[in-house]
C-alpha positions, 0 to 999 in steps of 0.5 A: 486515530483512536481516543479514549472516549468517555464512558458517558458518552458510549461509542455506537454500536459497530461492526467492526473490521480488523486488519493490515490492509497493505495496498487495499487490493481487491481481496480487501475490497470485496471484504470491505464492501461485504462488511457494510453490506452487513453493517447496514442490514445490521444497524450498525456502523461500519468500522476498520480497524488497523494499525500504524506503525505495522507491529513488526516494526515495533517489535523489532522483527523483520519487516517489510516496505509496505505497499502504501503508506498508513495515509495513503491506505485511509484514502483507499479504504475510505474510497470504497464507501463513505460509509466505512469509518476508519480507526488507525490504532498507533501501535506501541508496546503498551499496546502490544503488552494488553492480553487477549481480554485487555484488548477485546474490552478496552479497544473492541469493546469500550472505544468502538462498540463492537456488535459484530468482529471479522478477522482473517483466518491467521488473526492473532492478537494480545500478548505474545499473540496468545489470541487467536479467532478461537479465543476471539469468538469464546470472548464474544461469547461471553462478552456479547459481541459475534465474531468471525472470519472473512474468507480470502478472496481468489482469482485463477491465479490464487489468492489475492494477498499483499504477499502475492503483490509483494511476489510479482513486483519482486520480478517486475510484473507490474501489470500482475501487481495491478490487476491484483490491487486493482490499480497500478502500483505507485510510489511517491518520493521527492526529487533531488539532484542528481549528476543531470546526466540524463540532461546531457543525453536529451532525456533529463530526470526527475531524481527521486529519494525517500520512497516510503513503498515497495519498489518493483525489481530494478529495471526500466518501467512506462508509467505515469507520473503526478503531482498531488492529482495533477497528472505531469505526463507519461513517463520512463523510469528506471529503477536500480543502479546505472551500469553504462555510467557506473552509479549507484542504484537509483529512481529516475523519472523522464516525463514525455514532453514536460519542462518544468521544475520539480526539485524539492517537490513530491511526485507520484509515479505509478508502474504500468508496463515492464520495458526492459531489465536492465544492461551495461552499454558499451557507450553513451550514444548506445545508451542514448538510443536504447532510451529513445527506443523506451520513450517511442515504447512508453509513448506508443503504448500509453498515449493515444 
C-alpha cells in the first residue's frame, strides 16, 4: 500500500505504470516487461501503480466482477519481474475529490518519484476525470517528469483487453479466455454443503460459494482444481442452476480419483475445456450417464 513518505527521506526516482491490470493478460504483460526494460536503461525504478477498490465501485457506477482478486493481481505482476514494485493505491473519495494537479504532485510526484509516466490511451484521472494524457503530459512538462502512452497490444483476433476476456468467458470460451491471459482462468471460492446429491449418484462435489472473479456462462467445464499450490486433481465442473433436479444456480466441483474433506477450505479451480451447456434430463439414471460421459471427457483430455 502506498504511505506518506517523509519529505526527508525522498522516494527514488521511478518510472512509473498506471493502470486496472484486471487478469494481467498478455497485453499487460508485454507492457510490463517494455517498462522495465525502460526502467532499467533509464536508471530508474520500475513501478505499477493500481488501485483497490476499482473506482466504479466507490463511485457508485455499474461495476464488474474483476478477473482477479486485488492479491491475486500482485502475484501476477510482481511474477513478471522482480524488478517491478507494485503500489496498490486504496481508492476513497478523498482520493477520487484531488484535481488532476493535486494527484500528479502528491501521489506521482511526492510518493513515488515518478521520472517517466505510461498510461493508456483512454487514461483519465483527477476530479470527475477532468485529466486526460493531454493534461498529463502538459503536467510533466512543467513539473519535470515525461509522460506517455503505451499502445494496446494485439493478436489476429483483436486487441488483448480485460473486456475481451470478459466477452468469451461471457459465451463459455474458456480456451479463448486462456490463450488471451495467457493462463487458464481461475476462480477461487470455499466449500460449503450442498444437498450431497452428487454423492448419491457416484460423482460427489465440492459445493463452492464466495467466488470473488468472473464466472464463465453456465455450463459443464474440465479443468483443474487446487488447493493453496497444491494441485487436488483434474476436475468437471458444473456452473449454473441444475435443471434435472430442480436447484438454484450453483458451482460444483467433482475431483477425479480424490477422497478427501474440504469443507470450509478454499480451493481453486481453473477453466481449461467447455464440455457441454447445460440440459434438463428426464431422469437421475439419464443424468448419472451424462456425467460419466464428461468425467471419461475430462479424463481423456487432461491426464495423460
Amino acid at each position: 500500500m502506498i504511505l506518506p513518505r517523509a519529505t526527508e527521506n525522498p522516494p527514488q526516482p521511478s518510472l512509473v505504470v498506471i493502470g486496472n491490470f484486471d487478469g494481467v493478460h498478455r497485453g499487460h504483460v508485454a507492457v510490463l516487461q517494455t517498462a522495465v526494460s525502460e526502467a532499467e536503461r533509464l536508471g530508474l525504478v520500475p513501478v505499477v501503480l493500481t488501485f483497490h477498490p476499482h473506482p466504479a465501485e466507490v463511485l457508485g457506477k455499474k461495476s464488474l466482477k474483476a478477473l482477479t482478486t486485488s492479491a491475486r493481481k500482485v502475484e501476477l505482476i510482481e511474477a513478471v519481474s522482480d524488478r517491478l514494485r507494485v503500489e496498490v493505491l486504496p481508492f476513497t473519495l478523498e482520493l477520487a475529490a484531488l484535481s488532476p494537479d493535486e494527484f500528479v504532485e502528491g501521489i506521482l510526484l511526492a510518493q513515488l518519484g515518478a521520472r517517466v509516466v505510461l498510461v493508456g490511451d483512454n487514461f483519465r484521472f483527477g476530479r470527475g476525470r477532468a485529466g486526460d494524457l493531454k493534461r498529463l503530459v502538459e503536467l510533466g512538462n512543467a513539473l519535470g517528469f515525461t509522460a506517455g502512452a503505451e499502445p494496446l497490444v494485439a493478436d489476429a483476433e483483436g486487441p488483448l483487453s480485460s473486456t475481451r476476456v470478459r466477452r468469451v468467458l461471457e459465451t463459455g470460451d474458456v480456451e479463448a479466455a486462456a490463450s488471451v491471459l495467457g493462463r487458464h482462468h481461475a476462480v477461487t471460492g470455499v466449500v460449503v454443503h450442498g444437498d450431497h446429491r452428487g454423492r448419491t449418484l457416484g460423482f460427489p462435489t465440492a459445493n463452492l460459494e464466495g467466488i470473488p472473479e468472473a464466472m464463465p456462462a453456465d455450463g459443464v467445464y474440465a479443468g483443474f482444481a487446487r488447493q493453496g499450490s497444491a494441485l487436488l486433481g483434474t476436475c468437471v465442473v458444473n456452473v449454473g442452476a441444475r435443471p434435472t433436479v430442480e436447484r438454484p444456480h450453483a458451482v460444483e466441483v467433482h475431483i477425479l480419483d480424490f477422497d478427501g474433506d474440504l469443507y470450509d477450505s478454499c480451493i481453486t479451480v481453473e477453466f481449461v475445456l467447455h464440455l457441454r451447456n447445460q440440459r434438463k434430463f428426464d431422469s437421475l439414471d439419464e443424468l448419472k450417464v451424462r456425467i460419466a460421459d464428461d468425467v471419461a471427457r475430462a479424463r481423456a483430455a487432461l491426464i495423460p
